[in-house]
C-alpha positions in Angstrom: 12.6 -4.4 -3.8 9.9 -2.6 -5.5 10.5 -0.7 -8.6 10.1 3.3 -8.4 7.4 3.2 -11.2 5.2 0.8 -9.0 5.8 2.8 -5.8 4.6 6.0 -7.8 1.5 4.2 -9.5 0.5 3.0 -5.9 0.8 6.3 -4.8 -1.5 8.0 -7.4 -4.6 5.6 -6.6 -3.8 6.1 -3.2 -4.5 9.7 -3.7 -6.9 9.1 -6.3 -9.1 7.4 -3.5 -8.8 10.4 -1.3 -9.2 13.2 -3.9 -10.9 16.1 -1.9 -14.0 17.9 -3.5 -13.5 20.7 -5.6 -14.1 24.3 -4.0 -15.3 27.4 -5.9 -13.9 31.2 -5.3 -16.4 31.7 -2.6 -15.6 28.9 -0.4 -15.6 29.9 3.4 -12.1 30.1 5.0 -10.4 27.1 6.4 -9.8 27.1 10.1 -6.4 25.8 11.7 -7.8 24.1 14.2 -7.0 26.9 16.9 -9.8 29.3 17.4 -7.7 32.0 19.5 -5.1 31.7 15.8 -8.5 32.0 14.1 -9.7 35.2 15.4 -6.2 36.7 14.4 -6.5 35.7 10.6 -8.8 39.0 9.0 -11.5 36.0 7.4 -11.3 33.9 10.3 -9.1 31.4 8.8 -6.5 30.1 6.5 -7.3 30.6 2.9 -6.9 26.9 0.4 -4.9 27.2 -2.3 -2.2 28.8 -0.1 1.1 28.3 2.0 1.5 29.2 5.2 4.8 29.1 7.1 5.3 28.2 11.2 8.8 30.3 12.4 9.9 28.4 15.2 11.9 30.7 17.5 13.6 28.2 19.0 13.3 24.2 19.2 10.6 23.1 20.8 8.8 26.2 20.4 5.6 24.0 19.3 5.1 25.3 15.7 5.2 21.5 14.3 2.4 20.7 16.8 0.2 24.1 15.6 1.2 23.2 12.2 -0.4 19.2 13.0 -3.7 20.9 13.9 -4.0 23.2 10.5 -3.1 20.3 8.7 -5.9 17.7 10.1 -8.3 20.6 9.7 -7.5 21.0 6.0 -8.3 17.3 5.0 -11.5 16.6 7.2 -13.7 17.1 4.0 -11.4 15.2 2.0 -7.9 14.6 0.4 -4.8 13.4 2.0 -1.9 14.8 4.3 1.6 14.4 2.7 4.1 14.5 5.3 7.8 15.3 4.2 9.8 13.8 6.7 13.3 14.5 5.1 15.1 14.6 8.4 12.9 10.9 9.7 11.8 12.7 12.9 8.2 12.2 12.7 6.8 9.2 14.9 3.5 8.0 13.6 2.4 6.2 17.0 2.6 9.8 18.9 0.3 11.4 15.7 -2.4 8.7 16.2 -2.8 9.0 19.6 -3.4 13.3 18.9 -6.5 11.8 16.6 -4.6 11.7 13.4 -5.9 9.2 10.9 -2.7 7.6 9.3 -5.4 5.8 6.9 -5.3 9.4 5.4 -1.5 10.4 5.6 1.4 9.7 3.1 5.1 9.6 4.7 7.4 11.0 2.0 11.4 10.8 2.8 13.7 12.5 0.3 17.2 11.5 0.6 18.4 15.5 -0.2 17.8 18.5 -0.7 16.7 18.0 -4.7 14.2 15.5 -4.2 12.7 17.3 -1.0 11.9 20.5 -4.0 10.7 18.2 -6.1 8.1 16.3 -3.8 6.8 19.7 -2.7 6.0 20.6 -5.7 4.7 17.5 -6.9 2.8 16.9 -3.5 1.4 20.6 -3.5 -0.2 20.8 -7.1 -1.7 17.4 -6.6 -5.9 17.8 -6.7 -6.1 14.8 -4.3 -3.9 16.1 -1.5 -5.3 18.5 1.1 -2.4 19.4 3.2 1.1 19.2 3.1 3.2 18.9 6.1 7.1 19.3 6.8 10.2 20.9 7.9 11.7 23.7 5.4 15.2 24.8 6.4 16.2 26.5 3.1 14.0 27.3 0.3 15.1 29.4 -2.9 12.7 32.0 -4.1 12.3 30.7 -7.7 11.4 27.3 -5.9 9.1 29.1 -3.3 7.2 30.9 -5.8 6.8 27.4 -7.7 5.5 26.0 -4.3 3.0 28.9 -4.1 1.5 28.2 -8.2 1.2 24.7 -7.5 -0.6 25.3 -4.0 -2.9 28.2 -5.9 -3.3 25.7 -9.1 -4.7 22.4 -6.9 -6.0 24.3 -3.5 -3.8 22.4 -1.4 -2.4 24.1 1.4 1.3 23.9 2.5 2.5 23.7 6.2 5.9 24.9 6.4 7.8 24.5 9.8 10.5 26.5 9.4 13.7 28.3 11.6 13.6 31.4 13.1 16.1 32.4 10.9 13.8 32.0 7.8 12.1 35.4 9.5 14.4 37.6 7.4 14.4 36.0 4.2 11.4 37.1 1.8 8.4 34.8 1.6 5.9 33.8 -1.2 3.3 32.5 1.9 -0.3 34.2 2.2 0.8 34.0 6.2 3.4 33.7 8.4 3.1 32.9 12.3 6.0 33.4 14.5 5.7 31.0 17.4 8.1 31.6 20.6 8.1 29.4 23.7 7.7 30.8 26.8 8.1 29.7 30.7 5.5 27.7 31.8 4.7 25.8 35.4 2.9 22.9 32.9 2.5 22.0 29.6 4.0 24.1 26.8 3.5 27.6 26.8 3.9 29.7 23.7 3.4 32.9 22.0 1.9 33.0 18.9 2.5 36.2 16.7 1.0 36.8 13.0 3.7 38.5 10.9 1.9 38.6 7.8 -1.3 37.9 5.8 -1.0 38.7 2.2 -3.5 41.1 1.0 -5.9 41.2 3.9 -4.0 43.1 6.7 -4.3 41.5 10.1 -2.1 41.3 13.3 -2.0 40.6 16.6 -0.3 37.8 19.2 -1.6 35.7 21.7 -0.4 33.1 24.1 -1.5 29.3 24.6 -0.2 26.6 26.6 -0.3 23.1 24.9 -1.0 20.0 26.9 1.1 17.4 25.4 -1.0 14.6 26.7 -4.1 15.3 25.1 -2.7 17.9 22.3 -5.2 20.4 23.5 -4.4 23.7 23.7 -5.3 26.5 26.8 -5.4 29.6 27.7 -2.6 30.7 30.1 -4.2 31.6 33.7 -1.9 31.5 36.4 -4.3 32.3 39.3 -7.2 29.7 38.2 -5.5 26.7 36.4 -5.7 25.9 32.7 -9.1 26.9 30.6 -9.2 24.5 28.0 -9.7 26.5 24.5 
């Protein structure tokens, strides 16, 4: 078995190999990956340095798969994806065949809720991480604000796919999407709604259908088929 202390050491030149370029003040907004969430967002886009929860109505509403997309956009001029996988529900296979490059992707499973804090943390204020990617059930504020600091200090930005429940609960994320499923002849259909972007207004819903073949998402048209996006 391989001792903790070598595990972490080949994990910091893992990320050391990866490390992401520095960005100044002025740096133009980050996309996630969804032009019709894009045009919702006040700058056109996510902001680094920040969190940003996905409120899934319901399961299978598809706010894991929109959170994929931000994530892959956030690392494309650099850095790594840590993926905390606490509940071991992610199948790396299916995230390769959406165009994910696992070369570039760290699988991180805490055994409980303590060492899923900590990894966030540590994983969020680490300069050679882009993104990081994973299920957030319950989060205390004190250990939400942390999250945000270390996000702000590194420019990381954290993907949090949380319950619909979470909606209630105060949030230390620059946005919050609430994503709802709705009926749909083919593919996954959804409504997308922003609920929040800290200090730059914004609002507004739309509705996609995802094609979970290709991971491409479309505009709903009932009469004429699917428009791709």
């Amino acid at each position: 078995m391989v001792a903790v202390p070598e595990i972490v050491a080949q994990l910091r030149g893992r990320l050391r190999s990866l490390e992401k370029p520095r960005r100044g003040p002025g740096e133009k907004p980050l996309s996630t990956g969804w032009p019709p969430l894009d045009r919702l967002l006040p700058g056109g886009g996510l902001r680094r340095g920040s969190l940003v929860e996905w409120l899934a109505a319901e399961a299978g509403s598809g706010a894991a798969l929109l959170a994929w997309q931000a994530a892959q956009q956030a690392a494309h001029e650099g850095g790594a994806i840590v993926v905390l996988d606490r509940r071991r529900e992610v199948y790396p296979p299916a995230l390769a065949a959406w165009g994910l490059d696992l070369e570039r992707v760290i699988f991180v499973q805490p055994q409980n809720a303590r060492d899923e804090g900590w990894a966030w943390d540590q994983a969020l204020r680490c300069p050679g991480v882009a993104a990081v990617w994973g299920w957030v059930d319950q989060v205390d504020s004190r250990l939400f604000r942390r999250w945000q600091l270390s996000a702000e200090a590194s420019g990381c930005v954290g993907l949090l796919v949380r319950p619909g429940a979470a909606r209630t609960e105060p949030t230390w994320a620059d946005v919050r999407w609430w994503i709802e499923p709705q009926r749909a002849a083919a593919g996954r259909r959804m409504r997308v709604e922003l609920l929040r972007c800290r200090s730059a207004g914004g609002s507004g819903s739309v509705e996609l259908v995802l094609d979970e073949w290709t991971g491409q998402l479309c505009h709903p048209a009932p009469k004429m088929g699917l428009s791709p996006i």
